[in-house]
C-alpha positions in Angstrom: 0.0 0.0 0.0 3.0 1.9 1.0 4.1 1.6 -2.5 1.0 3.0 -4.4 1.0 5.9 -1.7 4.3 7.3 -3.2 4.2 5.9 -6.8 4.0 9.0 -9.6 1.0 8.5 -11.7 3.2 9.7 -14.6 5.7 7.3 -13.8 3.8 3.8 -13.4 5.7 0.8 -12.9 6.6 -1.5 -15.8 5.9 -4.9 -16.2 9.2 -5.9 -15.6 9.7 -4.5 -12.3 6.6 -5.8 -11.4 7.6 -9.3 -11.9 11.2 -8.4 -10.6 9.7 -7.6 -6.8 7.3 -10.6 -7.2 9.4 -13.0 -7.9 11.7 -11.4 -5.0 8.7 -12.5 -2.6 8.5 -15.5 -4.0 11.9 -16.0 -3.3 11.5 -14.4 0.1 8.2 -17.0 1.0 10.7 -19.9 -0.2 13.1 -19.1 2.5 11.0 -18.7 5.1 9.4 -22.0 4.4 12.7 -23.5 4.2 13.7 -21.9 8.0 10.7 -23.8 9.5 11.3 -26.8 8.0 14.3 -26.9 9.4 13.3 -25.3 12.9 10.8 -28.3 12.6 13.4 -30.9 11.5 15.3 -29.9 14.7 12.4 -30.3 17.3 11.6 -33.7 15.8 15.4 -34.4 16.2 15.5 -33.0 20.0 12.3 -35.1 20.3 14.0 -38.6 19.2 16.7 -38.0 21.4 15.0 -37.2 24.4 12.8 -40.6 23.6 16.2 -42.8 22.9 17.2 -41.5 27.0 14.4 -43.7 28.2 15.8 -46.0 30.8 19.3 -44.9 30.3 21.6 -43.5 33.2 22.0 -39.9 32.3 23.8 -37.2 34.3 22.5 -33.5 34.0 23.8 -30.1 35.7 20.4 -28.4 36.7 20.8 -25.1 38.6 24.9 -25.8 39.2 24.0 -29.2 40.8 25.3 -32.2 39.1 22.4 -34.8 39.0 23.2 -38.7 38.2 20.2 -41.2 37.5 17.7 -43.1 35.4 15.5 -41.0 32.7 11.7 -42.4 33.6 9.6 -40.2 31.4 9.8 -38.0 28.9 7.5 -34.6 28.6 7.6 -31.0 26.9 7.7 -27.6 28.2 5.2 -25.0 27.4 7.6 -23.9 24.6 7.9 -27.6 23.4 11.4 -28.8 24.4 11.7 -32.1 25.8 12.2 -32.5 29.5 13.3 -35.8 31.2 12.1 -36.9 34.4 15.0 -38.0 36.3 14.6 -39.4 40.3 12.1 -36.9 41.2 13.1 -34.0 39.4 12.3 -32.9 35.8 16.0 -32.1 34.0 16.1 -30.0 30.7 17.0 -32.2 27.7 20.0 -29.2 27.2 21.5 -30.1 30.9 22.0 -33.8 30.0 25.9 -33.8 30.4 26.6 -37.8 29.9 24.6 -40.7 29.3 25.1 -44.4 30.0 23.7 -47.6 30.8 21.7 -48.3 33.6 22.1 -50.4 36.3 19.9 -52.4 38.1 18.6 -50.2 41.7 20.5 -47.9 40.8 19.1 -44.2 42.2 19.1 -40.6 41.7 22.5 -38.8 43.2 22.1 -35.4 43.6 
C-alpha cells in the first residue's frame, strides 16, 4: 500500500519491475518455508533423542548441581522442548551432560 502511496501517476511501474519484486517475494516465502522446516526438523530431532534417554543412566547439571540417575519419562515444556524426568526432578533435555547404561537399583544422586 506503502508503494501505491508514493508511486507517480506519470511514472507507473513497468511490467518488468513488477515481476522483478514478485518473484523477490516468491523467493523471500521460499526461504522462510525453508527456515521452519528446518526449525521443525530440529524439534523432531530433540524429540527422538529425548525418547532414545528412556531408561538410560543420564547425568545432568540443573541449577549448578550435578544430578546422576535413570531418565523415567519423557514430557515437553510449554515452549515444546523435551524435559526428562530424572529421580524426582524434571531435568532439561540441554542439561544432560553424559549418558550411560543403567544399572539395576540404581538411584538418583544429587
Amino acid at each position: 500500500m506503502a508503494e501505491l502511496q508514493h508511486q507517480d501517476p506519470t511514472n507507473p511501474a513497468t511490467p518488468a519491475s513488477i515481476a522483478q519484486q514478485t518473484a523477490e517475494l516468491s523467493q523471500m516465502e521460499a526461504s522462510m518455508s525453508l527456515t521452519d522446516a528446518i526449525k521443525t526438523q530440529g524439534r523432531y530431532a530433540e524429540d527422538s533423542a529425548a525418547t532414545g534417554l528412556l531408561g538410560k543412566q543420564v547425568t545432568a547439571t540443573v541449577t549448578g548441581n550435578e544430578l546422576t540417575g535413570t531418565v523415567s519419562e519423557i514430557s515437553l515444556s510449554a515452549a515444546g522442548t523435551p524435559l526428562l524426568k530424572v529421580g524426582q526432578v524434571t531435568v532439561p533435555l540441554s542439561a544432560v551432560t553424559t549418558v550411560g547404561i543403567a544399572t539395576a537399583g540404581q538411584t538418583t544422586t544429587a
